[in-house]
C-alpha positions in Angstrom: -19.3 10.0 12.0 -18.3 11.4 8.3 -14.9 11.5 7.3 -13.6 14.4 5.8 -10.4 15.0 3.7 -9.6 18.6 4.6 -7.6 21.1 2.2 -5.4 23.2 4.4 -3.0 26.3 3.7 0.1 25.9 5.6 2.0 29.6 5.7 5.6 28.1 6.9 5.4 25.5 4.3 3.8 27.9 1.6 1.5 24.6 0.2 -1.6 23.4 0.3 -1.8 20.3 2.8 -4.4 17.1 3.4 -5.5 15.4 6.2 -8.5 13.3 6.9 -10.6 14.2 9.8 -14.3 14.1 11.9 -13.7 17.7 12.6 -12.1 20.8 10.7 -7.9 20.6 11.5 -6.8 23.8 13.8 -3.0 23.0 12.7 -0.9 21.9 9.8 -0.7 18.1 9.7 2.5 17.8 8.7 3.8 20.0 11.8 1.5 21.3 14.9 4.3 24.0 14.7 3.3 25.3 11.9 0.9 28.3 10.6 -2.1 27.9 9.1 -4.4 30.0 7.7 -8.2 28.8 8.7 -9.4 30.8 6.1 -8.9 28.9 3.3 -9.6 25.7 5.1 -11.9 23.3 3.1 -13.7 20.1 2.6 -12.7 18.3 -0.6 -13.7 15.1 -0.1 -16.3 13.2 2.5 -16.1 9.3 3.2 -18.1 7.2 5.0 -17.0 6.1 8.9 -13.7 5.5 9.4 -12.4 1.7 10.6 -10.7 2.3 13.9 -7.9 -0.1 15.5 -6.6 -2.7 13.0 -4.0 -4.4 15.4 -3.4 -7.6 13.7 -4.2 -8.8 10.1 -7.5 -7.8 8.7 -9.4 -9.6 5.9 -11.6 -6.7 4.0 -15.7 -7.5 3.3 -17.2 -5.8 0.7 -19.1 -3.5 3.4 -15.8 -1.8 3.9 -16.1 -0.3 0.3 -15.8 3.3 0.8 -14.0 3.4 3.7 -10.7 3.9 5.5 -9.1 0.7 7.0 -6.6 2.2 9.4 -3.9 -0.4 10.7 -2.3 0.5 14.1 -0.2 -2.6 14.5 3.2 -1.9 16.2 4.3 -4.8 13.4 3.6 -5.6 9.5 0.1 -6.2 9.1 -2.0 -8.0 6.2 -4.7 -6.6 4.2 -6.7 -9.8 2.5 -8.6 -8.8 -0.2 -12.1 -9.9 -0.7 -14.1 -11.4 -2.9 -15.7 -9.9 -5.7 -19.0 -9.2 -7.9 -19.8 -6.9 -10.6 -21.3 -4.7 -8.0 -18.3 -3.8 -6.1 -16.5 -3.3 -10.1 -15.4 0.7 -9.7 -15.8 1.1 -6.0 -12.6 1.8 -3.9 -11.5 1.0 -0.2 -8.4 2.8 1.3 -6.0 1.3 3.7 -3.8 3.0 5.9 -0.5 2.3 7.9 0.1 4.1 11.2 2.8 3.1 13.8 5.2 0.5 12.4 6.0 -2.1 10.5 5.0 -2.6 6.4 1.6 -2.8 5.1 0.9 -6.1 3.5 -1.9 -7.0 1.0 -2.9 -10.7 0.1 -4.7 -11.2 -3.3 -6.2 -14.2 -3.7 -6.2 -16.8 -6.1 -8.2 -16.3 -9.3 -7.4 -12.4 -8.9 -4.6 -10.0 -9.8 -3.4 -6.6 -8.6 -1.9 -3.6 -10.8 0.7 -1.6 -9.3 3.0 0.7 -10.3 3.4 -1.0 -14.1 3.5 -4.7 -12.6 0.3 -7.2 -13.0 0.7 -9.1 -9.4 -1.2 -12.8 -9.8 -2.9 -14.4 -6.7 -1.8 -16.3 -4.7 0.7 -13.6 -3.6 1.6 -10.7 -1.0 2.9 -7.2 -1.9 4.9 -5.4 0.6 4.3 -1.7 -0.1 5.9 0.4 2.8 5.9 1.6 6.3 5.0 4.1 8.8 2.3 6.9 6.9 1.6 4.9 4.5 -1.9 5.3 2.5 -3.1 3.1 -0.5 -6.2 3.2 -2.8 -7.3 -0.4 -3.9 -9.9 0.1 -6.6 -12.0 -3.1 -7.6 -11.2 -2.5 -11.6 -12.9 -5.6 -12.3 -14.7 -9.1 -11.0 -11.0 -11.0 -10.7 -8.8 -7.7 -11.1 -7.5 -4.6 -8.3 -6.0 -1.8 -9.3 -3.6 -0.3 -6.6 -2.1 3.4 -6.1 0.0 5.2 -3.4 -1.2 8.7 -2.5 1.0 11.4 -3.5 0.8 12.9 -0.3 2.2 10.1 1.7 4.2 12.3 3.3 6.5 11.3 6.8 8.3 14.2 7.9 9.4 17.3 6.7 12.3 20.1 7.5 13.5 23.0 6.2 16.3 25.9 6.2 15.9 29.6 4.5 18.5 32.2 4.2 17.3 35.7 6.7 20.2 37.5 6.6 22.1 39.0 3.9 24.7 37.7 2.6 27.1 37.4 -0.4 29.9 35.1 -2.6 33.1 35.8 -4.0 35.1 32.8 -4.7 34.5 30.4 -7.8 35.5 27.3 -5.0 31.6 26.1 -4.1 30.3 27.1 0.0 27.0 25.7 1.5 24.6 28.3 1.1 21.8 26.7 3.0 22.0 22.8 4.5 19.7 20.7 6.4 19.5 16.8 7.8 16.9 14.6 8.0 16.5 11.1 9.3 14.7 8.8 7.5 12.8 5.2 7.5 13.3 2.3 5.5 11.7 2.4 2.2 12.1 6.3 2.1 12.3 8.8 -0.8 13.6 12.5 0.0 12.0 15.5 -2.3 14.1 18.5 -2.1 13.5 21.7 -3.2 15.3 24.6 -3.9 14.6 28.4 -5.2 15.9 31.9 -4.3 16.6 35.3 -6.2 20.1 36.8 -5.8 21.7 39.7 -6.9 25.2 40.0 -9.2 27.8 42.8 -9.0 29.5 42.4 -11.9 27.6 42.6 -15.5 27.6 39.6 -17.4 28.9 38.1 -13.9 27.8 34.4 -13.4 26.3 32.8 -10.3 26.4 29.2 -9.9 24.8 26.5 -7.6 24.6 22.5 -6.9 22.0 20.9 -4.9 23.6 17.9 -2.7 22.5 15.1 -0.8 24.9 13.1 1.6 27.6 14.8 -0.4 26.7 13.7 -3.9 25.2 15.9 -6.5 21.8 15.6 -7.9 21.6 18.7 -9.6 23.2 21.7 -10.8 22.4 25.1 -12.5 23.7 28.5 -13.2 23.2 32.2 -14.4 24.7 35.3 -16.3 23.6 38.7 -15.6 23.3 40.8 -18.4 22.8 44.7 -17.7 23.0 46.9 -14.4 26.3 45.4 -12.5 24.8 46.7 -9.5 24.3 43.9 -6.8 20.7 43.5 -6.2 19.7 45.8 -8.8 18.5 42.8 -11.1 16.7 39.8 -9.9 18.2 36.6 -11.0 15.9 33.5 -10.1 17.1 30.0 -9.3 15.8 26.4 -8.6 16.4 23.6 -7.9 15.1 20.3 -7.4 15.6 16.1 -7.1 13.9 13.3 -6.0 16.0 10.4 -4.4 15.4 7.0 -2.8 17.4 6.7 0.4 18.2 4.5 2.8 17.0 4.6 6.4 19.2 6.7 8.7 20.7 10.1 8.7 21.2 12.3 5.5 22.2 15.7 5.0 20.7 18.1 2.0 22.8 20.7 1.0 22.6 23.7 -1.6 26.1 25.2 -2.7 26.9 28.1 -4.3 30.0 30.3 -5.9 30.6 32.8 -8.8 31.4 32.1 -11.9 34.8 33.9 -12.5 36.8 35.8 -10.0 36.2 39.3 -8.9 32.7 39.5 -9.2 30.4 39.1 -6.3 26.9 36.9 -6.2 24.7 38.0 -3.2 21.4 37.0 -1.4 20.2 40.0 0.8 16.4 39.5 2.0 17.0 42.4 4.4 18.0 45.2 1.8 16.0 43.8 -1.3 13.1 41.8 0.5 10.7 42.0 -2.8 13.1 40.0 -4.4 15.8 38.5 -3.1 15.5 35.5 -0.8 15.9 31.4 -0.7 14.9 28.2 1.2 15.1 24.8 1.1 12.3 22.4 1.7 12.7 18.4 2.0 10.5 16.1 2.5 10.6 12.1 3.2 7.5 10.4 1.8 6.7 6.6 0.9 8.6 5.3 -1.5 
């Protein structure tokens, strides 16, 4: 059986997402709810077979170069490294964490592990996350490993979008759109924010803060020059943070208000749906 990494198109999510597979995905891995579009489904990767039911702590062989070692553990579980020669020197094996519980690895003495700016000497035992997690160990070396977390370690994701119109005219900030997540330890949240909204008054200001657990993380604005007419001109807006959290429950919020009273900020994807509109997306991935 080949493994395949497949490239998929999720529509609700508007992104390109991965997944490893036997078979071509019918649904969005991140959410079975979610639509796809088959069409521009595709294969960007093949591996070799894929290393089924790691309960308990696993010491690799070099045979397992070029495969997936997929740990199902309901607990931490340990990855030893193995051995090497100058023939393994630029291969790679990838080890995966389902269920619970951290991923472990254990370099041995006489070798050392990169990762993330820090040179790890053996004998020792890195701890590098829970539930999703996916890690690339490349053999950089006869004594020396060279470690990296997939960018697309992602655990969950949720999102809100305004479909309604709607409109601002107080300079005190409102939640325009808000959303809560609850997260596992060792978590990072990657919210994103963008919209285009209309202005009634010209050189009238719009004004927004993007919010997690109450606390801003970042903040932007914009004038209006031109047409006062509310919708007539597009005004673009975005933004964005990235924030290691805690396990538990966090809310991420988007706020909004004018810049000076009497004018009026607006959002209507009903009456201007070519160019008005806006959504939030977070995700949790591995820290």
């Amino acid at each position: 059986m080949v493994l395949s990494r497949y490239r998929i198109w999720c529509v609700t999510e508007g992104i390109y997402v991965y997944a490893y597979a036997a078979t071509e995905p019918t649904t969005c891995p991140n959410n079975a709810a979610h639509t796809i579009d088959s069409t521009k489904t595709a294969v960007v990767e093949q591996r070799d077979p894929i290393i089924l039911g790691k309960t308990a702590d696993y010491t690799m062989a070099v045979a397992d170069f070029g495969s997936i070692i997929r740990f199902t553990g309901s607990s931490s579980q340990t990855l030893t490294l193995c051995a090497l020669t100058s023939n393994e020197v630029g291969q790679s094996v990838e080890a995966v964490k389902d269920g619970t519980g951290n991923l472990v690895v254990s370099v041995p003495t006489g070798y050392t592990l990169y990762y993330k700016g820090v040179l790890y000497t053996g004998p020792t035992t890195i701890t590098f996350g829970d539930t999703s997690l996916r890690i690339v160990l490349v053999a950089m070396s006869t004594t020396q490993w060279h470690a990296t977390a997939d960018c697309r370690a992602l655990r969950q994701t949720t999102s809100a979008k305004i479909t309604a119109d709607t409109s601002m005219n107080s300079t005190t900030f409102a939640d325009l759109l808000s959303v809560s997540i609850t997260t596992t330890a060792g978590g990072v949240l990657l919210a994103r924010f963008s919209g285009g909204f209309g202005q009634s008054t010209t050189n009238g200001q719009g004004r927004f803060k993007l919010l997690i657990d109450g606390v801003i993380q970042n903040a932007a604005g914009f004038t209006q020059y031109g047409s006062s007419a509310a919708g007539a001109i597009p005004n673009p807006m975005a933004l964005s943070c990235r924030l290691a959290v805690s396990a538990g429950s966090h809310t991420v919020t988007v706020q909004w208000a004018t810049g000076s009273s009497g004018n009026t900020i607006s959002c209507k994807p009903v009456t201007y749906p070519n160019y008005n509109g806006a959504s939030l997306v977070v995700e949790e991935v591995g820290a």
